[in-house]
C-alpha positions as CSV (number, residue, x, y, z in Angstrom):
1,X,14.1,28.1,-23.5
2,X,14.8,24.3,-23.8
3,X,12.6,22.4,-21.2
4,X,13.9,18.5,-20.4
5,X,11.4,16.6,-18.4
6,X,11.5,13.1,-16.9
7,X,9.6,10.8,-19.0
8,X,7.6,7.7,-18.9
9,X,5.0,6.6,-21.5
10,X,1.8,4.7,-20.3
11,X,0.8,1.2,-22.5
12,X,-1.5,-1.3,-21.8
13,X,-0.9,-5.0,-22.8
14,X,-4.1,-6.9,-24.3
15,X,-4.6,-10.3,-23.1
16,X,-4.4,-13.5,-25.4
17,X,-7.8,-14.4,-27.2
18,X,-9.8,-17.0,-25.2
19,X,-11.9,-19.7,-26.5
20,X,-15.5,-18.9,-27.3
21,X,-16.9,-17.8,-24.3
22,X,-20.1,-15.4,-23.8
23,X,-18.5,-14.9,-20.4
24,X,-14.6,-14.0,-21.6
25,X,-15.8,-10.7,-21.4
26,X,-16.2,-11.0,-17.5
27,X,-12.7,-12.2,-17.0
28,X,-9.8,-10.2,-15.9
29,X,-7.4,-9.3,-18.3
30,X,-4.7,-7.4,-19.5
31,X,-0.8,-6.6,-18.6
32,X,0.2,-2.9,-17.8
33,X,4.1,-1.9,-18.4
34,X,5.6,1.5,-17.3
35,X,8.4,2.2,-18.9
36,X,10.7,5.3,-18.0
37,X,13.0,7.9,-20.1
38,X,15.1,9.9,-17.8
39,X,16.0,13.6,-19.1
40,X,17.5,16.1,-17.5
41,X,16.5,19.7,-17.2
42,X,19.3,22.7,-17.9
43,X,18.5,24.8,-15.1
44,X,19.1,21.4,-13.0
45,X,15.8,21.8,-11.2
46,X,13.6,18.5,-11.4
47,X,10.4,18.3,-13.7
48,X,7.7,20.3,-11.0
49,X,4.7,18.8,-11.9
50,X,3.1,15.8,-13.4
51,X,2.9,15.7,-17.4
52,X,1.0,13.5,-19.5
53,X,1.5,13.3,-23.2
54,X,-0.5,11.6,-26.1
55,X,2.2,9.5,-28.1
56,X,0.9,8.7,-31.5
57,X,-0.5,5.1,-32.0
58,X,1.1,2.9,-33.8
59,X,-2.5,1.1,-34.8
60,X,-4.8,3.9,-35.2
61,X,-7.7,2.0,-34.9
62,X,-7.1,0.2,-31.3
63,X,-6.1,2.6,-28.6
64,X,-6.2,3.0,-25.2
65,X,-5.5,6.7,-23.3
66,X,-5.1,7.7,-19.5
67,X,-6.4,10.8,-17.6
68,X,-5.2,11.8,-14.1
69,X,-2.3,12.1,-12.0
70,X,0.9,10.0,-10.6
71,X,0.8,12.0,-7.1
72,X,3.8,12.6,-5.0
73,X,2.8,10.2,-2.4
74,X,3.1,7.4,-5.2
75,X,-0.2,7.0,-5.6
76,X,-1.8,6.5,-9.2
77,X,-5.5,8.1,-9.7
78,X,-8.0,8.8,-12.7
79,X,-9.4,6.3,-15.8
80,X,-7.7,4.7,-18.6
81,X,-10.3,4.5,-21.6
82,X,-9.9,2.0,-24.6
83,X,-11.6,2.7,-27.9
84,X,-11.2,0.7,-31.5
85,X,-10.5,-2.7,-31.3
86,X,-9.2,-2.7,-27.9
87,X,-12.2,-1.0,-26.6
88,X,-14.4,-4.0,-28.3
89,X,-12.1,-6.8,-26.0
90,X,-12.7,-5.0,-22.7
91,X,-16.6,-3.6,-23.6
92,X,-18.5,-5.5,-20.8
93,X,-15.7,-6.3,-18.3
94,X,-16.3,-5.1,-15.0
95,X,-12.2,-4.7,-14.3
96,X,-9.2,-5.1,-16.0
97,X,-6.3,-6.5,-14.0
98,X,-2.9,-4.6,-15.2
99,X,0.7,-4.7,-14.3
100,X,2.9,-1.8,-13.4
101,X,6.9,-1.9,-14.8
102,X,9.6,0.6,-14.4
103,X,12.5,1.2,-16.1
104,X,14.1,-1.3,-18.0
105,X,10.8,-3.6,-18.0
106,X,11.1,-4.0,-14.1
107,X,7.8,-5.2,-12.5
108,X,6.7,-2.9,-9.5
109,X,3.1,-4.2,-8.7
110,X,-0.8,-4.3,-10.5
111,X,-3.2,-2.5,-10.3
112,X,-7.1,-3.4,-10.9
113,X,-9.2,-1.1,-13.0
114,X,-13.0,-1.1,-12.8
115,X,-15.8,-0.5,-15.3
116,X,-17.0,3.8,-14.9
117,X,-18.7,4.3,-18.2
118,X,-19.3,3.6,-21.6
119,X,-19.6,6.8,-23.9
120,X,-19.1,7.9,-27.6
121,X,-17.1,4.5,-28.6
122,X,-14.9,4.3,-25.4
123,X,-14.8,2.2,-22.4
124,X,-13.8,3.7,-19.3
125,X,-12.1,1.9,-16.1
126,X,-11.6,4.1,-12.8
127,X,-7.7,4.1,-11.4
128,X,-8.5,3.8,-7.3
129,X,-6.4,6.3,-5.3
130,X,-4.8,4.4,-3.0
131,X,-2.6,2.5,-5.7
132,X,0.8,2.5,-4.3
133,X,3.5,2.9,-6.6
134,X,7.0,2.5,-5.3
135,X,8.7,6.1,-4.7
136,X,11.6,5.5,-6.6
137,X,10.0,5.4,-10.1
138,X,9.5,9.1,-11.2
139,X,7.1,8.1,-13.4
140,X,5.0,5.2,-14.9
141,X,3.0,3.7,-18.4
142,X,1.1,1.1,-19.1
143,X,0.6,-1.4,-21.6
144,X,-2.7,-3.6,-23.0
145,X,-1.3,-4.1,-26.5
146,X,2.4,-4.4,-27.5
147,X,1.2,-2.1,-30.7
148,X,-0.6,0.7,-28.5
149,X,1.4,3.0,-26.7
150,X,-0.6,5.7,-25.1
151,X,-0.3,8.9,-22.9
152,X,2.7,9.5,-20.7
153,X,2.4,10.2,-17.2
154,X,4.8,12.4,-14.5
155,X,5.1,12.1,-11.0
156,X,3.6,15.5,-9.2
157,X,7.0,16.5,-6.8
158,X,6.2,16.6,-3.2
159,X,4.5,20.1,-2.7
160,X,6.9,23.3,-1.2
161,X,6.8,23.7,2.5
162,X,5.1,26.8,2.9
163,X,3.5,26.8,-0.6
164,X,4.6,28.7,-3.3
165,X,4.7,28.5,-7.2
166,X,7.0,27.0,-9.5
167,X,8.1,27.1,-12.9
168,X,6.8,24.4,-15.8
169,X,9.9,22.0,-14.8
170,X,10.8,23.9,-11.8
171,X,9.6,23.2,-8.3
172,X,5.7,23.8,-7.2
173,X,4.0,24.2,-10.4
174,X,0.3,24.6,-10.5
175,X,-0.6,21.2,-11.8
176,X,-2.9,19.2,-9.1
177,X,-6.0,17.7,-11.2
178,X,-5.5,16.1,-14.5
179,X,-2.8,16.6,-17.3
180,X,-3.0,16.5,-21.1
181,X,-0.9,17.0,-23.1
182,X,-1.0,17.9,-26.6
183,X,1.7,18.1,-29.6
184,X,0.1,19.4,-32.8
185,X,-2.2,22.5,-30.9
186,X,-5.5,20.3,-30.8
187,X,-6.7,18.6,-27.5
188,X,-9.6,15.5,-27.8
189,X,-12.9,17.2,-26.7
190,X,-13.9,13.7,-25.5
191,X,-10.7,13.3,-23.4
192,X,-10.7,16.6,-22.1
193,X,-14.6,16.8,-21.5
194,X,-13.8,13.6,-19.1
195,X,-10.7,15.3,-17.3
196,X,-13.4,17.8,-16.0
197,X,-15.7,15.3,-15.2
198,X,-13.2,14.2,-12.3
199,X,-11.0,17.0,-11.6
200,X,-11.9,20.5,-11.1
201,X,-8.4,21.6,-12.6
202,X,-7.1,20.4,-16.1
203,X,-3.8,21.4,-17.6
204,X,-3.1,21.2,-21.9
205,X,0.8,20.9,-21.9
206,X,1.4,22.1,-25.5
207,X,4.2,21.6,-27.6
208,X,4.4,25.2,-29.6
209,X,2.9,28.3,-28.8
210,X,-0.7,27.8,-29.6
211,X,-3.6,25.2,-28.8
212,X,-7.4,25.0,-29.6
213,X,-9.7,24.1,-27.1
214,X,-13.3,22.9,-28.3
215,X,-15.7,24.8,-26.0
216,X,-17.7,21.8,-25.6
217,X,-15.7,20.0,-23.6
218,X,-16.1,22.9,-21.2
219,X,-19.5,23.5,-20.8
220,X,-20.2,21.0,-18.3
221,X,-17.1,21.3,-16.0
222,X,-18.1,22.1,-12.2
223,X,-18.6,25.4,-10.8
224,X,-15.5,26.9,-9.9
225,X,-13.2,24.4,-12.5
226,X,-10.1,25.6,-14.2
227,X,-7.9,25.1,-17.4
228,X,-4.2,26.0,-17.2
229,X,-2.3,26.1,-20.5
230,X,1.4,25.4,-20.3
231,X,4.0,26.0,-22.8
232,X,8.1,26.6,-22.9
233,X,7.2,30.0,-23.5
234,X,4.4,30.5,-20.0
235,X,1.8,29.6,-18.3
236,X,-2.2,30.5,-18.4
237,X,-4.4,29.8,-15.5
238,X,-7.9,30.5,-16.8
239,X,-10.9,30.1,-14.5
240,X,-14.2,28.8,-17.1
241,X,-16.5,30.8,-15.2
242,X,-14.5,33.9,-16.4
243,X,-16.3,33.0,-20.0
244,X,-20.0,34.2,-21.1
245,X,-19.5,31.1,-23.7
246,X,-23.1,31.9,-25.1
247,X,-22.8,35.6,-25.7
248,X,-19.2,34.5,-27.1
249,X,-20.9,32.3,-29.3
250,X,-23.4,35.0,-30.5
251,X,-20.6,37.7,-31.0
252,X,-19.3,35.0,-33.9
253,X,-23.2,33.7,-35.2
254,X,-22.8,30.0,-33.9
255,X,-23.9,27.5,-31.8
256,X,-22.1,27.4,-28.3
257,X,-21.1,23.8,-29.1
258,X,-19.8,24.6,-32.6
259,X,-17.4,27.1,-30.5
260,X,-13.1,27.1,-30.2
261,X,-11.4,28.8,-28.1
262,X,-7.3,29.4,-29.2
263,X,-5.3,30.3,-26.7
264,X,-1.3,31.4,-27.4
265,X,1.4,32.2,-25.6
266,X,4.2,33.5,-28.1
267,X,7.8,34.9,-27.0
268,X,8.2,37.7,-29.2
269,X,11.1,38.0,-31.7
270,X,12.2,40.1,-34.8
271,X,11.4,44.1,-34.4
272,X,9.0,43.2,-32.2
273,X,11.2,42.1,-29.9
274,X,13.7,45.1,-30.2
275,X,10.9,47.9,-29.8
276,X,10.5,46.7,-26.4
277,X,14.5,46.3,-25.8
278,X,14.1,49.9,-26.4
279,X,12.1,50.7,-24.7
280,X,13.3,49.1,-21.6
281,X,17.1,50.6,-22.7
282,X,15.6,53.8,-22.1
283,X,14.1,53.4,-19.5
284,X,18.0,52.6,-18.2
285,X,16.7,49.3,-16.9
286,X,17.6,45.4,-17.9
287,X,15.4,42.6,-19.3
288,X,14.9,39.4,-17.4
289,X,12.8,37.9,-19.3
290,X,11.9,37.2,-23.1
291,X,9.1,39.5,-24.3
292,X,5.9,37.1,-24.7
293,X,2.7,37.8,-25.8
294,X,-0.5,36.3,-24.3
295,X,-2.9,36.1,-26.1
296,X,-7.0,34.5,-27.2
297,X,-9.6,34.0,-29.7
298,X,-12.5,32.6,-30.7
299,X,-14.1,30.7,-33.7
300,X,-17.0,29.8,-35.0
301,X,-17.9,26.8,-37.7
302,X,-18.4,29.5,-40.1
303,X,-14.7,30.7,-39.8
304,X,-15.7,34.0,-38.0
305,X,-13.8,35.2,-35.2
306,X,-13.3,37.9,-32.5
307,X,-10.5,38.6,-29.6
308,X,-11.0,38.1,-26.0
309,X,-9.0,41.1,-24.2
310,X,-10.0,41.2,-21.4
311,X,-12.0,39.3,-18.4
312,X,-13.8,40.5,-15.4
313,X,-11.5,39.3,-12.8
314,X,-7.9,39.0,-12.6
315,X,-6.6,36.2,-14.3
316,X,-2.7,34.7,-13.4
317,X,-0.1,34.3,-16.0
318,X,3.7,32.8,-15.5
319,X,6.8,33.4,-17.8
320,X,10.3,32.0,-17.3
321,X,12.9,34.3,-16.4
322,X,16.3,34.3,-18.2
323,X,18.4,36.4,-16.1
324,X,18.4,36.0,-12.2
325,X,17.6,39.7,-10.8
326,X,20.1,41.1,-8.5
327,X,17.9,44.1,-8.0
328,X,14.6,45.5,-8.3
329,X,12.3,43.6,-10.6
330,X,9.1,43.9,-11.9
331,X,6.7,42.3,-14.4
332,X,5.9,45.2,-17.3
333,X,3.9,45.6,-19.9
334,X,4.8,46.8,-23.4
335,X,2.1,49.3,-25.2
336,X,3.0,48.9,-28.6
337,X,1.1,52.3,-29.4
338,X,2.9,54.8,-26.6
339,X,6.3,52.1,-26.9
340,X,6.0,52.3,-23.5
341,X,6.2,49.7,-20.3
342,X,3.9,50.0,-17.2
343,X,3.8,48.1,-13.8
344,X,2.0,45.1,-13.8
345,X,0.8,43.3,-10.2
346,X,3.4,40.2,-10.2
347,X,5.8,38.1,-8.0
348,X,9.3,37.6,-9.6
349,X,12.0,34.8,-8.1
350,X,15.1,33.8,-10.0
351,X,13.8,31.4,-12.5
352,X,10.1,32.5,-13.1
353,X,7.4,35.7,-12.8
354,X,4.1,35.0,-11.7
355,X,1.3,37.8,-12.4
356,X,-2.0,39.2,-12.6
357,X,-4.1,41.3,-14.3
358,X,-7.5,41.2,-16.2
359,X,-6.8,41.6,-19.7
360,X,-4.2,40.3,-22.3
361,X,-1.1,41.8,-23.8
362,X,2.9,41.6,-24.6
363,X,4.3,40.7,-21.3
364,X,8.1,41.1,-20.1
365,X,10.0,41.4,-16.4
366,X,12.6,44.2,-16.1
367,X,15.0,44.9,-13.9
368,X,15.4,49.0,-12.7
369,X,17.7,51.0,-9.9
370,X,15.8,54.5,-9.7
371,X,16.2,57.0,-7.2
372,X,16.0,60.5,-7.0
373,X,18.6,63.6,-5.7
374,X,15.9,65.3,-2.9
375,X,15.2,62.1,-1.2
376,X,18.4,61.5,0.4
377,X,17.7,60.5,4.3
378,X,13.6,61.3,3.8
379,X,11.6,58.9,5.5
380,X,9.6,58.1,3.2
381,X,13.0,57.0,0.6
382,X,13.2,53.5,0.3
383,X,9.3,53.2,-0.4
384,X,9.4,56.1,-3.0
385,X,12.2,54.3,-4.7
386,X,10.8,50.9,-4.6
387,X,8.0,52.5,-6.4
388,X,9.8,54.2,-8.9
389,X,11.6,51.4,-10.3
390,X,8.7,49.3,-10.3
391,X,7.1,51.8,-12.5
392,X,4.6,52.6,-10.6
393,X,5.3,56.6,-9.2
394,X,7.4,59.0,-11.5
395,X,9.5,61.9,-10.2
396,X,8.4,65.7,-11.2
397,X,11.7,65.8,-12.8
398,X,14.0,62.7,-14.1
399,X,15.9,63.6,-10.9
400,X,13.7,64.9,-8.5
401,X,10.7,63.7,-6.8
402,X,9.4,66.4,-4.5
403,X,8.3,64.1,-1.9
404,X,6.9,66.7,0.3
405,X,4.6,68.0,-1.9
406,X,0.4,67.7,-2.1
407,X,-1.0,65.4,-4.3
408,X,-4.3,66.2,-6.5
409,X,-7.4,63.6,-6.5
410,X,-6.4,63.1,-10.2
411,X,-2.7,62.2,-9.6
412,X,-3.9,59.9,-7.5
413,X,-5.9,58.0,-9.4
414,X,-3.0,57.6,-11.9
415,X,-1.1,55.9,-9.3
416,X,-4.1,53.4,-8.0
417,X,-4.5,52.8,-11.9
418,X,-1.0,51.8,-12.2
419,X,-0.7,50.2,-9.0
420,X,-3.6,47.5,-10.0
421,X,-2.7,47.1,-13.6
422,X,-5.9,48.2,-14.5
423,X,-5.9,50.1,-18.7
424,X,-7.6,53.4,-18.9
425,X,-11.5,54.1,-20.0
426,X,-12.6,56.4,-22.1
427,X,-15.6,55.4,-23.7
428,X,-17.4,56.8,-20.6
429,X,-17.1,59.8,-18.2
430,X,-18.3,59.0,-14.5
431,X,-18.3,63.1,-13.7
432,X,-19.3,66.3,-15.3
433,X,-15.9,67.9,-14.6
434,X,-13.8,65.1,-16.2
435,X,-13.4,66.0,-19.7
436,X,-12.8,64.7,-22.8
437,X,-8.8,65.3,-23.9
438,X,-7.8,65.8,-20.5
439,X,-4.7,64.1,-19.0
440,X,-6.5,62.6,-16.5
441,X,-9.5,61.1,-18.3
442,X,-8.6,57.6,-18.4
443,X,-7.4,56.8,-15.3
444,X,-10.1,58.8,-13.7
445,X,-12.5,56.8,-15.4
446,X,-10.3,53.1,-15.1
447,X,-10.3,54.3,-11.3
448,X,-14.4,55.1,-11.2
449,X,-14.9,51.8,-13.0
450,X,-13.4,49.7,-10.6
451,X,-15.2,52.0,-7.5
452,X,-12.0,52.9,-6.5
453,X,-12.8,57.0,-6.1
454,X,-16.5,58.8,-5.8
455,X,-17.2,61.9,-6.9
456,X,-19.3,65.0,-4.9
457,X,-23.1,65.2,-5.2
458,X,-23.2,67.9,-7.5
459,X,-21.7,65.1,-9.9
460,X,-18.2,66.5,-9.9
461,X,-14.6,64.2,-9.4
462,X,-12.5,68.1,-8.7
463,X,-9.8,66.3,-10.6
464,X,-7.1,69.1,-9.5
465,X,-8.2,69.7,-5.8
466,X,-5.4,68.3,-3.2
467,X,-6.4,64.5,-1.7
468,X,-6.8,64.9,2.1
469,X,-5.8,61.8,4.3
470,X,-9.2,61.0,5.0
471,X,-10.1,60.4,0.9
472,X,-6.8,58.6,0.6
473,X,-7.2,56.3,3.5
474,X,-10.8,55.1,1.8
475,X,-9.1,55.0,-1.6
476,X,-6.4,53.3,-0.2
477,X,-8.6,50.8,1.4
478,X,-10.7,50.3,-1.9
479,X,-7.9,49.5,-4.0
480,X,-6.8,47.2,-1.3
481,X,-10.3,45.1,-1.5
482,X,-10.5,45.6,-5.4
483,X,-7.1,43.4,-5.2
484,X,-8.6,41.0,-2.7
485,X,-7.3,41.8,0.0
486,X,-10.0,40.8,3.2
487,X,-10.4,43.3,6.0
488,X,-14.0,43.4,7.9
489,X,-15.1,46.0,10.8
490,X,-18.0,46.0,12.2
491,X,-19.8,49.2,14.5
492,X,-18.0,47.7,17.5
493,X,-14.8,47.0,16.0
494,X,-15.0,50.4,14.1
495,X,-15.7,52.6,17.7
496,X,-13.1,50.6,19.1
497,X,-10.4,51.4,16.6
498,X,-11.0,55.1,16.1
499,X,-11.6,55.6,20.0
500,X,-7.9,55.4,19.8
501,X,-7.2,58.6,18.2
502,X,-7.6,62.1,19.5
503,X,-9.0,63.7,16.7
504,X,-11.4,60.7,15.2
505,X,-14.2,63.4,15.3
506,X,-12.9,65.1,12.7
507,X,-13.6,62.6,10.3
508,X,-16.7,63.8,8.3
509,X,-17.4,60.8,5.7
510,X,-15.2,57.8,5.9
511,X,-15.0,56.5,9.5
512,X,-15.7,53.0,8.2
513,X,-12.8,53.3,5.3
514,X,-10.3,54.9,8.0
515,X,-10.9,52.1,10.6
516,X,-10.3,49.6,7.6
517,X,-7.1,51.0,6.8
518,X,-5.9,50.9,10.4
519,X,-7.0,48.0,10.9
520,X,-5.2,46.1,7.9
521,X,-2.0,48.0,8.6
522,X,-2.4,50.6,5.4
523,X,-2.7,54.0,7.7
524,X,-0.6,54.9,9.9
525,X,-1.0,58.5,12.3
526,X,0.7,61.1,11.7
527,X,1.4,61.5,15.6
528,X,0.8,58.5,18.2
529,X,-2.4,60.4,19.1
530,X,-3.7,62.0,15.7
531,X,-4.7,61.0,12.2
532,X,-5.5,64.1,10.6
533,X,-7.5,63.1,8.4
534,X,-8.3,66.3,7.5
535,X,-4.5,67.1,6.4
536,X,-3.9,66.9,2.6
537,X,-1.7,64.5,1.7
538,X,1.9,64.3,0.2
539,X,3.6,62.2,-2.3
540,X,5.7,60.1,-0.1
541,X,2.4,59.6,1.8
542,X,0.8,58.2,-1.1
543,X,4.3,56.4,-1.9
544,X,4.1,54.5,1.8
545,X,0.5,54.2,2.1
546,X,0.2,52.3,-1.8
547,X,3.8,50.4,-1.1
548,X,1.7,49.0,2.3
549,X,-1.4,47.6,0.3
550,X,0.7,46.3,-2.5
551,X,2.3,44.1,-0.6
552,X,-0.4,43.0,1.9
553,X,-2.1,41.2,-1.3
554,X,1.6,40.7,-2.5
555,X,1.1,42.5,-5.8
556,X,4.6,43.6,-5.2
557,X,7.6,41.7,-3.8
């Protein structure tokens, strides 16, 4: 998918050489010129976010770079650094003085830059905030050399009323610290180590599908920092503290300095593109998106190398969609081994998928209409069939769902596996009943992991006995936390709640999980009086009660 962007390129003009002066150095100098390339995205839609892109210099050995953001409000903030010969004529000045053009060569205003730092060759000057641009340039460059044409910089688009994402070139956008932007799939480690030394969120716009990140640039960024990868293809949002950059280090023999870190986000083509058109065909759904594949390593200096698939947390992801839905969508993902698509937690609109989930894989968003002949006028219908075509339930049959029908502790754990995107474990069993080979295994295990479901004291899970309402309710409630959602009760709040219901004190275990669920709108009675905790629960029960915390933390749309 094409993206056009509005463009301006950011140069700095040197001033002319002064007599012999040991205080020339002290002097103001320098001319800035933004000049502006206008192109037009296909879809219409305005570049969403602020870009900046290295352009090559023409004299390699005097250049001068930018880091930081043109904000919506026309404000211009972050450093411009000069290193070769350039560097040498403003080393020692306290401020530069530079001038700000538009399109066309037309002055707007200057700006004054002052000394921040001196470090590995470069010269930094600080951009103050409150430079006001006027709001009808779209984006700005500057210039200190007529020979030294550096990074080009976006204006950031006001943000959405009411918040909400966009699409790289589409309207929101994540972007909101410091932009890079990179063309050959290499970023400066000194550029990008000083992007994080003033902004807690960095963005590598890369041309292609793959860029390598030198870890030491990283190492230093502030507690809670993160690094968003953007490509034609998607989108990466990757929190650093998701990395143990030392033990990744040591899992490829080398020093935690010496370390890269290659990220890629590759749309799939070729077979591998038409085993998952398959596998959507026969699934009877439609694709909406191109397959892409997410996807990173590591490497050492000694050429050793190892695959990061998976993190602690979840980690967000955005891919452009191709096809507007006019139905049910969802955000799948393909298992090259089964040649099968499951849910995956994700938002979809009509020109992009957002999503989440922990570890990496071939990611696509489909489009499916499934229902099912016995649940004609049941209550709990729409729910179930949201479900279905969202992968996340299946019917006994292709056509029937038995709605009314108990579910087993190990049939639900299938469906909170699915439902959070989590993959199955089976390196480990959590209970002596949960054998090796069984159906149920992995998800049991996948479900344990994440202390979703408990098991008895005798060290038992009782895979196949019926759920009651009272086990669901706490699993429920679990998987509702596990995806963030916040829900607090304390003993007051908890007598309070439960006083409301006839037959509380039949609760045996899970008073706290039951007043939880109430309480964040997952539970409902099954009278206005009684829970019944002690009632096994049915299928559309589950169905409701999972379609509830799904999109409380808006895992579903």
């Amino acid at each position: 998918m094409a993206i056009y962007r509005k463009e301006v390129s950011l140069i700095l003009n040197r001033p002319s050489l002064l007599p012999e002066n040991t205080k020339r150095k002290k002097e103001r100098s320098g001319r800035r010129l933004f000049n502006k390339t206008i192109l037009k995205k296909t879809s219409g839609f305005l570049i969403a976010m602020m870009i900046i892109s290295m352009l090559v210099p023409v004299l390699a050995s005097a250049a001068v770079y930018f880091t930081g953001t043109f904000n919506s409000n026309g404000t211009v903030s972050g450093q411009v650094y000069f290193n070769g010969t350039v560097g040498d004529d403003v080393y020692g000045q306290d401020d530069v003085t530079l001038s700000v053009y538009g399109k066309n060569g037309q002055y707007i205003t200057t700006v004054t830059v002052t000394y921040a730092s001196y470090s590995n060759g470069a010269t930094y000057f600080n951009i103050p905030g409150n430079t006001v641009i006027n709001s009808v340039y779209d984006g700005v460059y500057f210039k200190y050399d007529d020979n030294n044409v550096t990074n080009i910089v976006y204006r950031q688009p006001a943000p959405p009323i009411g918040g909400g994402g966009g699409w790289i070139g589409g309207g929101g956008g994540w972007t909101s610290g410091s932009t890079i932007s990179t063309s050959n799939g290499t970023v400066s480690a000194n550029e990008l180590k000083n992007a994080f030394s003033s902004y807690t969120e960095v963005t590598i716009k890369v041309t292609g599908d793959t860029v390598s990140i030198p870890v030491s640039a990283l190492l230093n960024a502030k507690e809670g920092s993160t690094l968003i990868i953007e490509t034609d293809n998607g989108a990466y949002s990757l929190p650093l503290d998701a990395f143990d950059f030392d033990a990744l280090a040591k899992s490829v023999e080398t020093d935690v300095e010496d370390l890269k870190l290659t990220v890629s986000i590759k749309e799939l083509t070729g077979d591998d593109a038409q085993a998952i058109s398959s596998a959507i065909t026969a699934l009877g759904g439609k694709a909406l998106a191109d397959a892409t594949d997410f996807s990173i390593s590591i490497e050492g200096d000694n050429d050793k190398t190892a695959a990061i698939d998976s993190f602690d947390r979840y980690v967000k992801r955005k891919i452009p969609v191709t096809t507007e839905k006019t139905k049910n969508a969802t955000v799948a993902m393909y298992n090259a081994d089964t040649k099968s698509l499951s849910f995956v937690p994700g938002l979809v609109s009509s020109t992009e998928a957002e999503f989440w989930r922990a570890g990496n894989s071939v990611y696509t968003v489909i489009e499916l209409d499934k229902s099912f002949s016995d649940i004609a006028s049941h209550w709990g219908q729409k729910d179930i069939e949201l479900l279905a075509s969202k992968l996340i339930v299946d019917g006994v049959t292709d056509t029937t769902f038995e709605p009314d029908r108990n579910i087993t502790r190990a049939e639900f754990a299938a469906l909170v596996v699915r439902s959070l995107g989590l993959s199955t474990v089976t390196s480990a069993n959590y209970f002596n009943d949960v054998t090796s080979g069984a159906w149920y295994t992995g998800v049991v295990n996948a479900a344990a992991k994440a202390g979703i479901v408990d098991g008895y004291e005798d060290g038992t899970f009782r895979p196949n006995a019926q759920i009651t309402r009272e086990e669901l309710s706490a699993m429920v409630v679990r998987s509702f936390e596990y995806a963030g959602g916040k829900v607090e009760v304390d003993a007051s709040a908890q007598a309070q709640i439960l006083s409301q219901w006839s037959d509380a004190n039949k609760i045996v275990w899970g008073q706290l999980e039951v007043a939880k669920a109430i309480k964040a709108g997952l539970v409902n009675g099954m009278t206005d009086t009684t829970l019944e905790t002690n009632g096994q629960a049915t299928r559309a029960q589950t169905a409701a009660m999972l379609k509830r915390f799904l999109a409380e933390v808006k895992f579903i749309d």
